[in-house]
Backbone as a printed PyTorch tensor [residue, N CA C, xyz], in Angstrom:
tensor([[[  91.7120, -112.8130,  112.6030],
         [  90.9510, -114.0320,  112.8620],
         [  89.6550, -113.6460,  113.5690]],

        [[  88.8620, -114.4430,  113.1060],
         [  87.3600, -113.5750,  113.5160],
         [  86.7500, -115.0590,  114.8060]],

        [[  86.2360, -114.5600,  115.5650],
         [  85.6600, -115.8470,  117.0400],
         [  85.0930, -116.4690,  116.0040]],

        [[  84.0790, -116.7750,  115.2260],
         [  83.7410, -117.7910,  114.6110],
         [  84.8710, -118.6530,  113.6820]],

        [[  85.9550, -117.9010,  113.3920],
         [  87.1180, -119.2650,  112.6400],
         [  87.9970, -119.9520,  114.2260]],

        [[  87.8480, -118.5540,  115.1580],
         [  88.9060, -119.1530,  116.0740],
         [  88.3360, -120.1990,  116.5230]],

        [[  86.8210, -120.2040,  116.9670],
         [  85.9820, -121.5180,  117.4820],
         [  86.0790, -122.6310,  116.2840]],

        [[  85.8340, -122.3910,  115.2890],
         [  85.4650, -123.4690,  114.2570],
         [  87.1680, -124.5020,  114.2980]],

        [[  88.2030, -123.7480,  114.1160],
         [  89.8960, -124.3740,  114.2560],
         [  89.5090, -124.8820,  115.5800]],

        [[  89.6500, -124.3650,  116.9000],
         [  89.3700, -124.6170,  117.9840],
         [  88.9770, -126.3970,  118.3180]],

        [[  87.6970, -126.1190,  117.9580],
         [  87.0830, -127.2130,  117.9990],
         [  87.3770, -128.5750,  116.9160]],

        [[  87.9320, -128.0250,  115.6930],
         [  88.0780, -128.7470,  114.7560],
         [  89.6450, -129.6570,  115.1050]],

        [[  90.1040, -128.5930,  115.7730],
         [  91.7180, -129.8880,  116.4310],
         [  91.9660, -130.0660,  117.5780]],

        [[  90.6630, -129.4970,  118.3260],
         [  90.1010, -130.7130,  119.5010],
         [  89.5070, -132.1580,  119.4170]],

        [[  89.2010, -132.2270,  118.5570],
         [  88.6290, -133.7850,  117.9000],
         [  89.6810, -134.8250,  118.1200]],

        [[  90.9510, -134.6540,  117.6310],
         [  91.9990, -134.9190,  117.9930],
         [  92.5940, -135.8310,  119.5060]],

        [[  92.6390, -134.8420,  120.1620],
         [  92.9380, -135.1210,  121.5090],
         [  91.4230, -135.8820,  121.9210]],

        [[  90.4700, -135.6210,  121.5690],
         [  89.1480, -136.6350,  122.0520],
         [  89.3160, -137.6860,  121.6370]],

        [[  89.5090, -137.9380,  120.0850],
         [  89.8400, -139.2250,  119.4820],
         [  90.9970, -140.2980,  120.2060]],

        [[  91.8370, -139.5150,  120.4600],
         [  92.8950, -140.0850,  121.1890],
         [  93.0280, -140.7850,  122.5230]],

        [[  91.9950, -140.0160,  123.3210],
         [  92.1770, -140.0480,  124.8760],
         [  90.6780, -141.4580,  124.7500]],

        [[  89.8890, -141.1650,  123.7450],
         [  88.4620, -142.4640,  123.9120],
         [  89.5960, -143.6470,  123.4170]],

        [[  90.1330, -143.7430,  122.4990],
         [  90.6960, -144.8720,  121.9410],
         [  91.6490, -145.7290,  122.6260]],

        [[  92.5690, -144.7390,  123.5910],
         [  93.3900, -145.2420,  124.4890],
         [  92.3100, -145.8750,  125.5770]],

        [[  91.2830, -144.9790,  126.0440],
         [  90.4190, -145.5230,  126.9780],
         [  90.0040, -147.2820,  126.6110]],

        [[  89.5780, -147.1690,  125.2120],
         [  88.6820, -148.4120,  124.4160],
         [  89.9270, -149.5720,  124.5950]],

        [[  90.8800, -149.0280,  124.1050],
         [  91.8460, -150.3070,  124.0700],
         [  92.3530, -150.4890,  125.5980]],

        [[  92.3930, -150.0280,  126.5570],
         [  92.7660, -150.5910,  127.7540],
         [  91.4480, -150.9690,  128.6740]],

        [[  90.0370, -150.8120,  127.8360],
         [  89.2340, -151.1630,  128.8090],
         [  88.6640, -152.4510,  128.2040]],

        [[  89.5500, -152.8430,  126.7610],
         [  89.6220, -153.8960,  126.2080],
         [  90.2480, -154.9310,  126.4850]],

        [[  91.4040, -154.8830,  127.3090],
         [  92.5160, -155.2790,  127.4010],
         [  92.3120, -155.6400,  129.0900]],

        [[  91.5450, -155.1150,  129.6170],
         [  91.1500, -155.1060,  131.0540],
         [  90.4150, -156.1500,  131.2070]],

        [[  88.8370, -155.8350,  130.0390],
         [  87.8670, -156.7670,  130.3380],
         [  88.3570, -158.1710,  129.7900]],

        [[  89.0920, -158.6000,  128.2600],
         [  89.3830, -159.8350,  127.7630],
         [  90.4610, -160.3830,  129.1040]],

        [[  91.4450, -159.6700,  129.1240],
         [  92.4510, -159.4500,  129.8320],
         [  92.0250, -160.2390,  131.4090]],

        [[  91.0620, -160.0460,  132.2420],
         [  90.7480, -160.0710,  133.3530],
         [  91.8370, -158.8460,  134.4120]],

        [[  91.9090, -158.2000,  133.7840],
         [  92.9560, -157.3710,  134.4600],
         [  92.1250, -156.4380,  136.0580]],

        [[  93.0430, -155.6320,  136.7740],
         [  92.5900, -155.4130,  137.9000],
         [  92.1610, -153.7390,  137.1860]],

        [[  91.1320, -152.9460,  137.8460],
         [  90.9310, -152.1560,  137.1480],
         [  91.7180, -151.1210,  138.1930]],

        [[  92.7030, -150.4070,  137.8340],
         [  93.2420, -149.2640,  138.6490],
         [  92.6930, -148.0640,  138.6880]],

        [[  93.4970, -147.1540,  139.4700],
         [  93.2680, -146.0140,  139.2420],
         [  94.0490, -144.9630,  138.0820]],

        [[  94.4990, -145.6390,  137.1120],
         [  95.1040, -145.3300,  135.8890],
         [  94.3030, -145.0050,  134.8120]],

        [[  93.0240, -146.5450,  135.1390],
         [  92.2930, -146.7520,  133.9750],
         [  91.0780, -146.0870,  134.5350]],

        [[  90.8500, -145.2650,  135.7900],
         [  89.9730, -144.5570,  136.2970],
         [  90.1280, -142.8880,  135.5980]],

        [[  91.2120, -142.4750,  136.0500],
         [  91.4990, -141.2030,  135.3030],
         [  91.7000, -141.2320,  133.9480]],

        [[  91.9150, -142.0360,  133.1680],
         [  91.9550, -142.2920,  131.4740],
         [  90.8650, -142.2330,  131.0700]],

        [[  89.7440, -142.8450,  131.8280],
         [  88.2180, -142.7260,  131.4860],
         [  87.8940, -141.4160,  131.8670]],

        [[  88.2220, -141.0260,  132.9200],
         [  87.6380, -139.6590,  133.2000],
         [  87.5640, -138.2300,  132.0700]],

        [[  89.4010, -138.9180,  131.7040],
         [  90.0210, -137.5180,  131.3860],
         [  88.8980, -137.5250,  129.3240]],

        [[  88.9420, -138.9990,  129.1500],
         [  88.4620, -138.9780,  128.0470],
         [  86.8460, -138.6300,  128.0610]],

        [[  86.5050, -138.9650,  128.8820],
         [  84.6380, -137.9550,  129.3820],
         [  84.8760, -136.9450,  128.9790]],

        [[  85.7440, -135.5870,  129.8420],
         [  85.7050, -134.9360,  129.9220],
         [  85.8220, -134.5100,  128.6100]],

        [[  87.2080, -134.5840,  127.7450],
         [  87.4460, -134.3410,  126.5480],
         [  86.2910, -134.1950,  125.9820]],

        [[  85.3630, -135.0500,  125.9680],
         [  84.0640, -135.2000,  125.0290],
         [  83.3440, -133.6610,  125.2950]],

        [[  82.7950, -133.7470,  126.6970],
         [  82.2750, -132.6490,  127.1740],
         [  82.6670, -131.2060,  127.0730]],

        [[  83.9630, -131.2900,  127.0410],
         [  84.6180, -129.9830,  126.5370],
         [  84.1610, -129.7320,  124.9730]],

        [[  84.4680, -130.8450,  123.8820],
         [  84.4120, -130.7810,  122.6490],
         [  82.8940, -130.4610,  122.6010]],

        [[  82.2660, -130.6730,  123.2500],
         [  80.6750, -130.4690,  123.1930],
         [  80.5340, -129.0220,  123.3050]],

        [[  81.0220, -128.1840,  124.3430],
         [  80.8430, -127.4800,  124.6980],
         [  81.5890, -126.0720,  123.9120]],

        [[  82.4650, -126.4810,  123.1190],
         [  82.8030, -125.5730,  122.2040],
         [  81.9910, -125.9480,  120.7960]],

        [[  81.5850, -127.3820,  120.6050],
         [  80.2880, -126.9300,  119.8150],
         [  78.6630, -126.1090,  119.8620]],

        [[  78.8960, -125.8820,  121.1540],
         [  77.8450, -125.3220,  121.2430],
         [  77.9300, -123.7540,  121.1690]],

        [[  78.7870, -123.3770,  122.0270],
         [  79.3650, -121.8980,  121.0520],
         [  79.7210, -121.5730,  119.6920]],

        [[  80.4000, -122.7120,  118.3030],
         [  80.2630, -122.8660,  117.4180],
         [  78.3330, -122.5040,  116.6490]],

        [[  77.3390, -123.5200,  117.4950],
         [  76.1790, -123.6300,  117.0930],
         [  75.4530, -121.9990,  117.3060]],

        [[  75.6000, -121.2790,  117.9310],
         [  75.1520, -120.0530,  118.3760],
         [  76.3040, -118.9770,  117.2490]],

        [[  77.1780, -118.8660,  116.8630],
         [  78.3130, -117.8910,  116.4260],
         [  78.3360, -118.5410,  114.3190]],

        [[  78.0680, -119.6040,  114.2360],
         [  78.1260, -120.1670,  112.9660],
         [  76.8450, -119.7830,  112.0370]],

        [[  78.0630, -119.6160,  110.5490],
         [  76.6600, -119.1870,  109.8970],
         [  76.1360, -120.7000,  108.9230]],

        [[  76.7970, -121.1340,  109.3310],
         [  75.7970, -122.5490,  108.6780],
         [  75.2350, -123.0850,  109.4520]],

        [[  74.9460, -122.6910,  110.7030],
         [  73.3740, -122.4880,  111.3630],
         [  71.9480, -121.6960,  111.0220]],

        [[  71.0690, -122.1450,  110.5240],
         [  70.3590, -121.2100,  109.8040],
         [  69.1250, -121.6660,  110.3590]],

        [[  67.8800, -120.7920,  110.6490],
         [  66.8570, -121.1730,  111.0740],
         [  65.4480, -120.4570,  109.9380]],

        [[  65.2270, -121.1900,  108.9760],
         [  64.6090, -120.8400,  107.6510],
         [  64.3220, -121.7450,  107.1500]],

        [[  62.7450, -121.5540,  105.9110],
         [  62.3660, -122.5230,  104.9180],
         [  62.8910, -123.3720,  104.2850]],

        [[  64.5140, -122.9690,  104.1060],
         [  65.2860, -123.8010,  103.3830],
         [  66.7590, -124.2080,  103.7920]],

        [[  66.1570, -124.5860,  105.2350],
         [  67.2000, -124.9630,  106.2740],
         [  67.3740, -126.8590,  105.7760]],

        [[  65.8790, -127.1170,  105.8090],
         [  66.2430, -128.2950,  106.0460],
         [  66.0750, -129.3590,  104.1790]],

        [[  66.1770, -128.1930,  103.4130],
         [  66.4210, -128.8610,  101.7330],
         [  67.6920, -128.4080,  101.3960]],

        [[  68.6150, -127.9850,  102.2520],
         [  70.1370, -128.1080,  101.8030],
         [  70.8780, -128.4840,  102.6710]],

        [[  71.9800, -129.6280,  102.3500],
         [  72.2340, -130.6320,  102.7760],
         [  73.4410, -130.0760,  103.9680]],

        [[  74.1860, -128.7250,  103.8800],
         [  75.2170, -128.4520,  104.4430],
         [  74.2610, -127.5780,  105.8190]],

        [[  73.6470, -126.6730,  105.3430],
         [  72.9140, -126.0370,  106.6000],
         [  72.3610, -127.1880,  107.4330]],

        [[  71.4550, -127.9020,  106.9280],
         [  70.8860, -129.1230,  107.8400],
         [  71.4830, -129.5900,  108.1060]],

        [[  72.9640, -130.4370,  108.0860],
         [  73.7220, -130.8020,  108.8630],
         [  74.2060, -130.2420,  110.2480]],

        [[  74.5280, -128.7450,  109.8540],
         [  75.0370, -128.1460,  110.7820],
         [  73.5320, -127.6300,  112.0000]],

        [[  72.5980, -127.5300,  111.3710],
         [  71.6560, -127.1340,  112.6520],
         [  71.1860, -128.3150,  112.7260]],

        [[  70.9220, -129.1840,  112.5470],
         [  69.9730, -130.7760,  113.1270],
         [  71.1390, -131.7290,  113.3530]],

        [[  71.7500, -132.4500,  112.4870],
         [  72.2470, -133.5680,  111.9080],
         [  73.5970, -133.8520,  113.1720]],

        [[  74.3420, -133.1520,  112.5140],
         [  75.7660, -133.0090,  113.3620],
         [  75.6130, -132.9810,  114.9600]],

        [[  74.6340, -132.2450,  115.6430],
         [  75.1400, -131.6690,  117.3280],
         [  74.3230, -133.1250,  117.4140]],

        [[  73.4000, -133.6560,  116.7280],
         [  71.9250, -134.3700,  117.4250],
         [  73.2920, -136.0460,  117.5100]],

        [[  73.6480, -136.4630,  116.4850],
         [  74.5290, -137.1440,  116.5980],
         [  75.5030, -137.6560,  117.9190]],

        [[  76.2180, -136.1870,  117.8400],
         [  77.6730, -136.0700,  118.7270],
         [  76.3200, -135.9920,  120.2760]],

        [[  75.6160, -135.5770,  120.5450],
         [  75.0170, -135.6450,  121.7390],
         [  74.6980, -136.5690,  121.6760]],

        [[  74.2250, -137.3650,  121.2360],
         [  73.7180, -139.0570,  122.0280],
         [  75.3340, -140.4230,  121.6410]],

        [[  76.1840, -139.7790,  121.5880],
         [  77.5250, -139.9610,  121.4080],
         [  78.0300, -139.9160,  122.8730]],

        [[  78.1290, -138.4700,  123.3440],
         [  78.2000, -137.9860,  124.4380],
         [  77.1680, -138.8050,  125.5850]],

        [[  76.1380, -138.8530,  125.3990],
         [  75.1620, -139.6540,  126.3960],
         [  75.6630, -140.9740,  126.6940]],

        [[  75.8770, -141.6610,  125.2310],
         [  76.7380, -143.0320,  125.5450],
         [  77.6510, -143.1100,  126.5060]],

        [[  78.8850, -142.1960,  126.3660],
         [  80.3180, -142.2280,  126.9180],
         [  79.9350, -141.6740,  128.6830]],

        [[  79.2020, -140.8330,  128.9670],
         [  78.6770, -140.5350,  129.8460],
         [  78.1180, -141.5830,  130.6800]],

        [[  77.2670, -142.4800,  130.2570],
         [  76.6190, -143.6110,  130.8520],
         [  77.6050, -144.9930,  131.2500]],

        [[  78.2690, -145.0800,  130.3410],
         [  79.0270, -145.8520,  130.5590],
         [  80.2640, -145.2150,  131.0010]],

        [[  80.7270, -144.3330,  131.2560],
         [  81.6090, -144.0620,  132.7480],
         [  80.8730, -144.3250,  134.0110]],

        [[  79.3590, -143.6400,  134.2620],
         [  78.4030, -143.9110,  135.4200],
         [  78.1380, -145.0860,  135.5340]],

        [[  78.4530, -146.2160,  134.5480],
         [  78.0280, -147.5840,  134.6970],
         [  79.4690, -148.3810,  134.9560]],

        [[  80.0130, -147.8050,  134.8680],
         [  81.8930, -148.4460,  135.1570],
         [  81.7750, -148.1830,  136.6440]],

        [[  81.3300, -146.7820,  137.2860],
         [  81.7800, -146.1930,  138.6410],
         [  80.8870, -146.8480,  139.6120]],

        [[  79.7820, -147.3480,  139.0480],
         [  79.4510, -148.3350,  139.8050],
         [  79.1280, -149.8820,  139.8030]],

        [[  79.8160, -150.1800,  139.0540],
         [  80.3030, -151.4800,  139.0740],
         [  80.6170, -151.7070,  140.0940]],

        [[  81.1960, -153.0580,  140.8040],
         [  81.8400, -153.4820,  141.6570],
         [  82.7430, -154.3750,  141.0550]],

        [[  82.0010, -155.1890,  140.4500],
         [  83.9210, -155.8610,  139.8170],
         [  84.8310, -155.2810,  138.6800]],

        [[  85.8330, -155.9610,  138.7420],
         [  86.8680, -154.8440,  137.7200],
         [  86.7200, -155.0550,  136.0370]],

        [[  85.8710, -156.4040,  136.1600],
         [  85.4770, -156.8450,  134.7830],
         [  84.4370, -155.9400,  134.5390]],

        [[  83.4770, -155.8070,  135.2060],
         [  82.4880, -154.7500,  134.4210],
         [  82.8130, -153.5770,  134.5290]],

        [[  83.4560, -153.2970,  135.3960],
         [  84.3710, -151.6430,  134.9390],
         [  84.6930, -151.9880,  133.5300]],

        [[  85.6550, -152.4990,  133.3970],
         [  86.3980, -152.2890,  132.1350],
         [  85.2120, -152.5110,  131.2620]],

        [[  84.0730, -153.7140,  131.1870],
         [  83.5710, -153.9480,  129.9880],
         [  82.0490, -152.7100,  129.8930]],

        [[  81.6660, -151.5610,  130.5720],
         [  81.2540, -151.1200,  130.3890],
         [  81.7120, -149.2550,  129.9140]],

        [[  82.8940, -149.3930,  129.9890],
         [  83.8280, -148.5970,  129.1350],
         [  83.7440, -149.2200,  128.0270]],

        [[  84.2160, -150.2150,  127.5340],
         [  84.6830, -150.6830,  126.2280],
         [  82.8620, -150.4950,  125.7490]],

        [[  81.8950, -151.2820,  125.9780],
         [  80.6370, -150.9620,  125.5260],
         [  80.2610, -149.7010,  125.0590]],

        [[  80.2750, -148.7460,  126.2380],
         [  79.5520, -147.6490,  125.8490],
         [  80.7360, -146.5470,  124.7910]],

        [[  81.9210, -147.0590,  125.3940],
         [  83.1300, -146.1210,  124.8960],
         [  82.8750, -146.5390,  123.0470]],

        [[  83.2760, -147.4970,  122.9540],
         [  82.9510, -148.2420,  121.6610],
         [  81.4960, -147.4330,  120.9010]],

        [[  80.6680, -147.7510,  120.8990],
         [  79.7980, -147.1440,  120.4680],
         [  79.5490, -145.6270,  120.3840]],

        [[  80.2130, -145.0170,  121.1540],
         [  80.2340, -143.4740,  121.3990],
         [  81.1970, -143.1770,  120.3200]],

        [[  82.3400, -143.7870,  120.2700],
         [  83.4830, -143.4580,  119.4020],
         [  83.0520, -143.7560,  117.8170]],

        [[  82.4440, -144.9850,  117.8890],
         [  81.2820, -145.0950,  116.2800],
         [  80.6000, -144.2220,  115.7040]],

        [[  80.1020, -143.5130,  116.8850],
         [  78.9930, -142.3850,  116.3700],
         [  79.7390, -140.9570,  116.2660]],

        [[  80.6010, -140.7740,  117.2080],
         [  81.0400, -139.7090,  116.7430],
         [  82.2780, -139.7390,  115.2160]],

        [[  82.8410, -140.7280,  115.2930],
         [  83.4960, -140.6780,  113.7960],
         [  82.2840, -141.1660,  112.3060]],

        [[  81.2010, -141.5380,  112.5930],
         [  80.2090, -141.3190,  111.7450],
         [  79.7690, -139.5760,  111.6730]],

        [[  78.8920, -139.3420,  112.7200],
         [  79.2520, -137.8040,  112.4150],
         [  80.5770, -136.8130,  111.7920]],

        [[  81.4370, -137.3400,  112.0310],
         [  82.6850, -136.3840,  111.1960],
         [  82.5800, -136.5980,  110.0640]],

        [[  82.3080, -138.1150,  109.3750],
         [  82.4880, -138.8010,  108.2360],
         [  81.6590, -138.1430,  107.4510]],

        [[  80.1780, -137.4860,  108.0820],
         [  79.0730, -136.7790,  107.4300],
         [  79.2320, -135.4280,  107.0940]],

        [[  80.0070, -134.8510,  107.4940],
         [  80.3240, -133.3170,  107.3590],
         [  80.3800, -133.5980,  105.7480]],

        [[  79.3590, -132.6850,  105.2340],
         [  79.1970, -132.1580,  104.1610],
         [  80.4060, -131.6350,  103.1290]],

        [[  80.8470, -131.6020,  102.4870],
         [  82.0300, -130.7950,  101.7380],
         [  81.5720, -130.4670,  100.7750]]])
């Protein structure tokens, strides 16, 4: 197994556990805000742990982006549809994905009531989770 398949698997069934940990986040910060529910420290570390996830998954794409050869920096990077994905398309995506989910944890933590905790998870979480399963949806085949 060569570091570029171990990263590419790596990262590819980390998606997984990200998908999982935002969605659980989305539906209980759904369920919080419709809900009027009290926001705990349950739904504090669920948000956290699902940040993080993101940030991790980021961060083994970025060793992916440096080690991958459908990263290409050439004339005819950006007239074929699989290289340009992988050097523009794909990271530019999942990073303002990441910015979302990011902001809206920083906009939950300082909230003061438990309604805009929850409804600024579900906002930013929501939309982060859009964009990053649009980016997957785009992966070239």
């Amino acid at each position: 197994m060569t570091l570029y398949s171990f990263f590419k698997e790596f990262h590819s069934g980390f998606r997984y556990i990200v998908i999982v940990l935002v969605l659980l986040a989305l539906v209980r910060a759904f369920m919080g805000w419709l809900g009027k529910r009290p926001y705990g420290e349950g739904n504090r570390k669920l948000n956290l742990f699902a940040m993080i996830s993101v940030h991790t998954q980021f961060l083994l794409g970025i060793i992916l982006f440096f080690i991958s050869p459908m990263v290409q920096f050439s004339k005819e990077t950006m007239k074929n549809p699989i290289t340009r994905y992988f050097t523009v398309e794909h990271w530019v995506i999942m990073l303002i994905a990441i910015a979302l989910i990011t902001i809206g944890h920083s906009k939950s933590k300082k909230a003061a009531l438990p309604e805009a905790k929850h409804k600024a998870i579900a906002i930013f979480y929501l939309i982060g989770i859009v964009l990053i399963s649009v980016g997957i949806m785009l992966i070239p085949q």
